[in-house]
C-alpha positions as CSV (number, residue, x, y, z in Angstrom):
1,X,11.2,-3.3,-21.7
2,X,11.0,-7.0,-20.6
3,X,7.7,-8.1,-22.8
4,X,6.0,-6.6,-25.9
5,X,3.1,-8.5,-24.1
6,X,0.8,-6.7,-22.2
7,X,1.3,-6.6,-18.1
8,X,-1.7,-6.9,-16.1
9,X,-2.9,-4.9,-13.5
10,X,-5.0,-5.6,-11.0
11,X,-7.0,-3.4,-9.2
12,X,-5.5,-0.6,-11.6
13,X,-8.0,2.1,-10.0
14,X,-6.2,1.8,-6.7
15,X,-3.9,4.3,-5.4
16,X,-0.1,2.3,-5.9
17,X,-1.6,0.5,-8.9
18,X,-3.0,3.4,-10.9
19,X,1.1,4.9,-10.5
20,X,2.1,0.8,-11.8
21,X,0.2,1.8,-14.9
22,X,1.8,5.5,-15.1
23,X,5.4,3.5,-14.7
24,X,4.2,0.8,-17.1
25,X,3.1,3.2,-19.9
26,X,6.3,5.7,-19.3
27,X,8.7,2.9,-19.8
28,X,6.5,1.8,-23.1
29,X,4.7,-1.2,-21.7
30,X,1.3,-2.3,-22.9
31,X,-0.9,-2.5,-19.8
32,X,-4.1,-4.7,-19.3
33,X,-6.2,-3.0,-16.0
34,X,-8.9,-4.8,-14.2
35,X,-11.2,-2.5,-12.6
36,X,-14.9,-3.0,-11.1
37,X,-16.9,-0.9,-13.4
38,X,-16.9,0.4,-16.8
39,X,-13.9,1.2,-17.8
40,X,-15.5,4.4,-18.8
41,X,-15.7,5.5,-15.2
42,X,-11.9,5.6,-15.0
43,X,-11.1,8.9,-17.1
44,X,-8.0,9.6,-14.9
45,X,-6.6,6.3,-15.8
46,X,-7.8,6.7,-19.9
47,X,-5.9,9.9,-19.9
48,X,-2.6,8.6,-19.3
49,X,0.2,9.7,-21.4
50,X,0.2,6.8,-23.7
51,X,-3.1,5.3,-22.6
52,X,-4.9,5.2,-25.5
53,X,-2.6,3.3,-27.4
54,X,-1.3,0.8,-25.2
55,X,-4.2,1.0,-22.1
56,X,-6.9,-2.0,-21.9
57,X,-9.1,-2.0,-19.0
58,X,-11.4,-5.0,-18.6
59,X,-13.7,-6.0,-15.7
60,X,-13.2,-8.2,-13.0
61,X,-14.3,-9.5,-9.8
62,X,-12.3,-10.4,-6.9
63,X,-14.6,-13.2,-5.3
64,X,-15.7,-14.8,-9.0
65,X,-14.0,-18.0,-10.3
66,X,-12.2,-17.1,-13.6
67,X,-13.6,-13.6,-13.1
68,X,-9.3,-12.8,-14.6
69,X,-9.0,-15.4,-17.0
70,X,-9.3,-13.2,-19.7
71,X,-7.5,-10.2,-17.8
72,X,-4.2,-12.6,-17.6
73,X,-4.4,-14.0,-21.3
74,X,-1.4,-13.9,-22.8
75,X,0.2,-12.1,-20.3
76,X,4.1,-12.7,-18.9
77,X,3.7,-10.5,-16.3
78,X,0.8,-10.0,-13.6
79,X,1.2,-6.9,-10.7
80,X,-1.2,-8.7,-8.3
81,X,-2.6,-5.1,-6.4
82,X,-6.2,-5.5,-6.0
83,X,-7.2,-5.8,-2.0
84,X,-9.5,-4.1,0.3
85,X,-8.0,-1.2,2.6
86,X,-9.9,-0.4,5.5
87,X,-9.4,0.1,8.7
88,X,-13.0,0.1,10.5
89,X,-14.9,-2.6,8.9
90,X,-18.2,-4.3,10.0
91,X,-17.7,-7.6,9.5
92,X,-13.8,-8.5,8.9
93,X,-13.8,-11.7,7.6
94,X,-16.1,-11.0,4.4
95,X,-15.1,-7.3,3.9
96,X,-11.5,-7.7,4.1
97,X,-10.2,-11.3,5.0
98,X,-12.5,-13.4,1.8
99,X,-11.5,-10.8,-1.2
100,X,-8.4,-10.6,-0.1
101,X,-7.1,-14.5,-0.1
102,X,-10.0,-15.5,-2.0
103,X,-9.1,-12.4,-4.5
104,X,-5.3,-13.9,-4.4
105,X,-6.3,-17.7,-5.1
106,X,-8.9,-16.7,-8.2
107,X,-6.2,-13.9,-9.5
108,X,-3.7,-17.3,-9.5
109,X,-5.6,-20.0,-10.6
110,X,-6.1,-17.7,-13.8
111,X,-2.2,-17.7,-14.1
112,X,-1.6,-20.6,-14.4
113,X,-4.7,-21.0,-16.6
114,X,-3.1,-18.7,-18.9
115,X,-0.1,-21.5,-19.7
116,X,2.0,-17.7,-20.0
117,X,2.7,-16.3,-16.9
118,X,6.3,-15.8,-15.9
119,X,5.8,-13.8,-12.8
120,X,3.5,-12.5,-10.0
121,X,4.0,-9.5,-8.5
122,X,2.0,-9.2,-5.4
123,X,1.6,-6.2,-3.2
124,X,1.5,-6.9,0.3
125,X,2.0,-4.5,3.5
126,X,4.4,-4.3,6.3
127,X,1.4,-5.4,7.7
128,X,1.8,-9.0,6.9
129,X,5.7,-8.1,8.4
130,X,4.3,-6.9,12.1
131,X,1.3,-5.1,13.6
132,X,3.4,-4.1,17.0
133,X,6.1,-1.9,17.0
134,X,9.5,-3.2,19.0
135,X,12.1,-0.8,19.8
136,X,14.4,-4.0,21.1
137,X,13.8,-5.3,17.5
138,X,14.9,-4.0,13.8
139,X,12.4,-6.1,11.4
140,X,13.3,-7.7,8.1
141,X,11.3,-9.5,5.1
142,X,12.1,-12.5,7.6
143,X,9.4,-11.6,9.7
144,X,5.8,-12.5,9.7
145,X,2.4,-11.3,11.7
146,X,1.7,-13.1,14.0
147,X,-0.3,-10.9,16.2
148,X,-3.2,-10.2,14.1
149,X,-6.6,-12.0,14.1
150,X,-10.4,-11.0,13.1
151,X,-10.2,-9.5,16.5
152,X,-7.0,-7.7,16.6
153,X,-6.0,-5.4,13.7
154,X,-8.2,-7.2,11.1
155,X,-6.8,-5.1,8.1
156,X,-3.3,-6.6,9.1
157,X,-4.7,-9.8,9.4
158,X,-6.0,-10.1,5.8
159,X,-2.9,-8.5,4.7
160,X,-0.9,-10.9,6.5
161,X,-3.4,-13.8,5.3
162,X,-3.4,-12.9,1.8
163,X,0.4,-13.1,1.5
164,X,0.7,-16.7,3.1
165,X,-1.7,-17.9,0.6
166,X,0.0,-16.5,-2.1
167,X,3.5,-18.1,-0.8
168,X,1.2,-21.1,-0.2
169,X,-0.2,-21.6,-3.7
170,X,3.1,-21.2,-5.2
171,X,4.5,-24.0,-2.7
172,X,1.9,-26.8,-3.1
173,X,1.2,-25.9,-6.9
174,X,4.5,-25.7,-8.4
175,X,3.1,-23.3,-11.2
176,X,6.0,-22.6,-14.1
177,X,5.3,-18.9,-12.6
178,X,7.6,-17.3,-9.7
179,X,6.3,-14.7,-7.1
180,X,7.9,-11.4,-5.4
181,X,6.1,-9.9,-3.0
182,X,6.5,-6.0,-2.3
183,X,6.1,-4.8,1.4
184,X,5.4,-1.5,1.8
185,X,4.9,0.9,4.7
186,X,2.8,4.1,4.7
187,X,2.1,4.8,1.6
188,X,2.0,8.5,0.8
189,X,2.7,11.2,-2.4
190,X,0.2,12.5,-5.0
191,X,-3.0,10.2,-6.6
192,X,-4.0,10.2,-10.0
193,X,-7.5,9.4,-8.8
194,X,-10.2,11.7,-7.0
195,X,-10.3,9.3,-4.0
196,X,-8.4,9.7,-0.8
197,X,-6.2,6.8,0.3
198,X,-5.7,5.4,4.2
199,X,-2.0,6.5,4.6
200,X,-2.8,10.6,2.8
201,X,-5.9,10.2,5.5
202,X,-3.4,10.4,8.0
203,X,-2.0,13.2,7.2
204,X,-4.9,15.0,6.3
205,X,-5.8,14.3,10.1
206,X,-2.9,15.2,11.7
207,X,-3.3,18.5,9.8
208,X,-6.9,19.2,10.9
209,X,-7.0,18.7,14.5
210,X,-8.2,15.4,14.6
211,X,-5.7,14.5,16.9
212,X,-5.3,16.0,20.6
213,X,-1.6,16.1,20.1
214,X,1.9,14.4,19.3
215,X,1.7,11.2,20.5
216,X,4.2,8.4,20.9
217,X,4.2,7.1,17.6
218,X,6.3,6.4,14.3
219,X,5.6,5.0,11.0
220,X,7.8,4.3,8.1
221,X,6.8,6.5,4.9
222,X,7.3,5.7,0.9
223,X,6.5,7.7,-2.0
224,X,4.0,6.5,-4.0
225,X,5.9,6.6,-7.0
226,X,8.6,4.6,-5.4
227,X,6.3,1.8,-5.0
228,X,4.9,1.6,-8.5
229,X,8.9,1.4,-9.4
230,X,9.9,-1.1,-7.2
231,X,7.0,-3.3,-8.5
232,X,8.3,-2.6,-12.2
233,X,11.4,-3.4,-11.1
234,X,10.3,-6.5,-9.5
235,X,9.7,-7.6,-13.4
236,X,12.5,-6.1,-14.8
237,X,15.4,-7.8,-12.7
238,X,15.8,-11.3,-13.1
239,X,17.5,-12.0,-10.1
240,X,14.2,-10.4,-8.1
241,X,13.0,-12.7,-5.7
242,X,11.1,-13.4,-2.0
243,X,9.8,-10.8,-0.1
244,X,11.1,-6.6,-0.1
245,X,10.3,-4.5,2.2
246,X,9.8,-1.3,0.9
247,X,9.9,2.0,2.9
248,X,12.1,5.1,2.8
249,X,12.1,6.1,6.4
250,X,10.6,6.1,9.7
251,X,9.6,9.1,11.1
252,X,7.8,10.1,14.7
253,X,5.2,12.0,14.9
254,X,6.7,15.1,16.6
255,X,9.3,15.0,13.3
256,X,6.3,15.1,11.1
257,X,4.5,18.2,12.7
258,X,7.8,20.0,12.8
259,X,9.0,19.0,8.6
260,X,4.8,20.3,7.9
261,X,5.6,23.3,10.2
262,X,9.1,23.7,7.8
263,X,7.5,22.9,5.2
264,X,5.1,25.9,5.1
265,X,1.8,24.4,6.0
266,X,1.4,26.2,10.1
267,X,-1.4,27.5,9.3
268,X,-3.5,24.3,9.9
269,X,-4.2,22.3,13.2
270,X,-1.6,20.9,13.7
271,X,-1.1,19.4,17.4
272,X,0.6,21.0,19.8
273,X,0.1,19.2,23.2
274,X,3.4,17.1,24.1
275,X,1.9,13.9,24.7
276,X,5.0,11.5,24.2
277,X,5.8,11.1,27.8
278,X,5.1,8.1,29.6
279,X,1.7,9.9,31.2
280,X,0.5,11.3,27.6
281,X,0.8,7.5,26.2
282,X,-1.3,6.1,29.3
283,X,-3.9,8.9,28.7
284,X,-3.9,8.6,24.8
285,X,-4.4,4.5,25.8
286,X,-7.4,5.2,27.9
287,X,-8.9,7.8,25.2
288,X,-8.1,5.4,22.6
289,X,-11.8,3.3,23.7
290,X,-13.5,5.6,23.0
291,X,-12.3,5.4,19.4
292,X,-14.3,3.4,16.5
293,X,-12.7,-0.5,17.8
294,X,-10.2,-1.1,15.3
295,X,-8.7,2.5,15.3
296,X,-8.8,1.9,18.8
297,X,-6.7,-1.4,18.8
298,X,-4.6,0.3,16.5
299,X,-3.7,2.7,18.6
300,X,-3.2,0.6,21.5
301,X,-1.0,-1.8,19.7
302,X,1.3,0.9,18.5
303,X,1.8,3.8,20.9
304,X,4.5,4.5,22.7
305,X,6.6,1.7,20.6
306,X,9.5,2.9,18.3
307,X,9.2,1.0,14.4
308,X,12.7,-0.1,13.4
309,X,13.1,-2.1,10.1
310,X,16.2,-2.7,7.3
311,X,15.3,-1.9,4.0
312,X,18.8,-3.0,2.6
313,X,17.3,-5.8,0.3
314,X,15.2,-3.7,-1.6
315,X,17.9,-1.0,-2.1
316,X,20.7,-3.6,-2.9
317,X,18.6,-6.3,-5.5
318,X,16.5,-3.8,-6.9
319,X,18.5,-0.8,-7.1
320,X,16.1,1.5,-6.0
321,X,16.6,4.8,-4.3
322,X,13.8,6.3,-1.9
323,X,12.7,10.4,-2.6
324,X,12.8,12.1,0.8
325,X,9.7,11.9,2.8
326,X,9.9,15.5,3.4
327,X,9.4,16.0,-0.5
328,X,6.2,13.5,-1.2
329,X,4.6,14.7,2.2
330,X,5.0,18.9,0.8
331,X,3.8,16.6,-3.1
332,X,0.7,14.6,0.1
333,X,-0.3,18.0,0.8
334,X,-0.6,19.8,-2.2
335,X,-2.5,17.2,-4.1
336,X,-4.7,16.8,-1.0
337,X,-5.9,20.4,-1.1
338,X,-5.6,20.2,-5.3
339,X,-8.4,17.3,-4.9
340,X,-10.1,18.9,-2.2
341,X,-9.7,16.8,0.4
342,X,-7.5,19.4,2.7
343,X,-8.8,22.9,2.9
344,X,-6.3,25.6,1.4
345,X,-4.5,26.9,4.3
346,X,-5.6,30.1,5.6
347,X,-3.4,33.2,5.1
């Protein structure tokens, strides 16, 4: 372990940070969670191996002053998680881009507060990295969104927003504090919460006809409990520092039908229709306006692009090791129809 202290969580309800605490409390960390309500309503997080001896969850707010003050006390090391993650959103500047970098600021200001704090882990997105695709390009923590806007892929915006204040704060306020920021991809792999995340949404889609076909599309995928260990890594190397972008591989879309079709899971709606061609992305573009707008732009922004990116840094300062994506997609599956959020497949 790197501190008897307790490590704070934020967000510790949330898909990634709910596996944090798992890591934490396997590895024989105390844990301090901020969640929104009573801690009572988090009995999958109270029933943690280890939970009731080392577990604290307290209450916070992302958009009240000082609301983590307390949550950070005495703490060496805070896992920064907490952030909203939708994709359709009615207004994007107060329900994602203001708790996000107003979340980041307050979560901060309480660090250095605290007079403890040795480092900030912060969990950002490859979102903040790109929101377009380049198949003449292969990115790198080097690279920054620069796309996004309220307008365009708002969810990547605040991601992207959030991150720059972070690196921001640490830049004009010189806190005795360092920051790493963890960049992951789609996130995928079993929760240990009854709520359904963005990336398993996917998936669940792709299984149940949601989607006319294959389109011309990739996405990089991580195992959920890869990211909880490269944030606990984060703490647990020294030498950890700047951005890592954190994704095992990327995969197209007609690779995942075929590893669900290997994997055993046929029997669902899976697409069929070859749409990869040059005329099946122009049609899939047209039908994307008829989508809810930022799916839509989403869509449009990504189709018919090929994702490349280097996730050397993360493997070689870190020493981490990615599970196959073939193995947390069968783990996506199985814990989406164990939750109820996929029917069992017919027989």
């Amino acid at each position: 372990m790197k501190t008897n202290k307790p490590v704070c969580v934020t967000g510790a309800s949330g898909f990634i940070a709910a596996h944090i605490v798992r890591e934490l409390l396997e590895r024989g960390y105390r844990v301090r969670g901020t969640v929104r309500k009573n801690p009572e309503s988090y009995p999958f997080l109270l029933a943690l191996p280890g939970a009731a001896e080392r577990l604290e969850l307290v209450q916070a707010d992302l958009l009240a002053a000082g609301s983590y003050d307390l949550a950070v006390e005495g703490c060496d090391y805070v896992m920064h998680t907490a952030s909203p993650y939708e994709i359709n959103v009615k207004n994007p500047q107060t329900d994602l881009v203001d708790p996000a970098v107003n979340g980041t600021e307050t979560v901060l200001e309480s660090c250095i507060k605290s007079g403890n704090v040795k480092r900030v882990i912060f969990t950002s997105s490859i979102a903040a990295i790109t929101d377009e695709p380049d198949s003449n390009k292969v990115f790198t923590e080097k690279d920054w969104n620069t796309m996004s806007s309220l307008d365009r892929n708002p969810y990547h915006f605040s991601k992207t927003a959030a991150e720059l204040a972070a690196w921001d704060f640490i830049m004009k306020r010189r806190p005795a504090f360092d920051l790493v920021a963890i960049n992951p991809f789609m996130v995928i792999g079993p929760s240990l919460g009854p709520s359904l995340n963005t990336s398993n949404e996917i998936i669940r889609d792709i299984m149940t006809g949601v989607y006319p076909g294959i389109m011309d599309m990739n996405w990089g995928f991580v195992d959920v409990r890869d990211v909880a260990k490269a944030h606990v890594l984060a703490i647990e190397t020294d030498t950890a520092s700047g951005r890592y972008l954190c994704s095992a591989e990327a995969v197209h879309m007609r690779e995942l039908v075929a590893l669900l079709k290997s994997a055993g899971f046929e029997g669902y709606a899976l697409p069929k229709i070859n749409l990869t061609g040059k005329a099946g992305t122009m049609l899939m573009k047209a039908l994307s306006f008829t989508q809810p707008k930022n799916i839509g732009m989403y869509i449009r922004t990504t189709i018919g692009r090929t994702m490349r990116y280097d996730n050397a840094k993360i493997r070689r300062e870190l020493g981490i090791s990615f599970k196959p994506v073939k193995e947390s997609m069968i783990d996506t599956v199985h814990d989406m129809i164990k939750w109820g959020h996929l029917p069992p497949q017919k027989k």
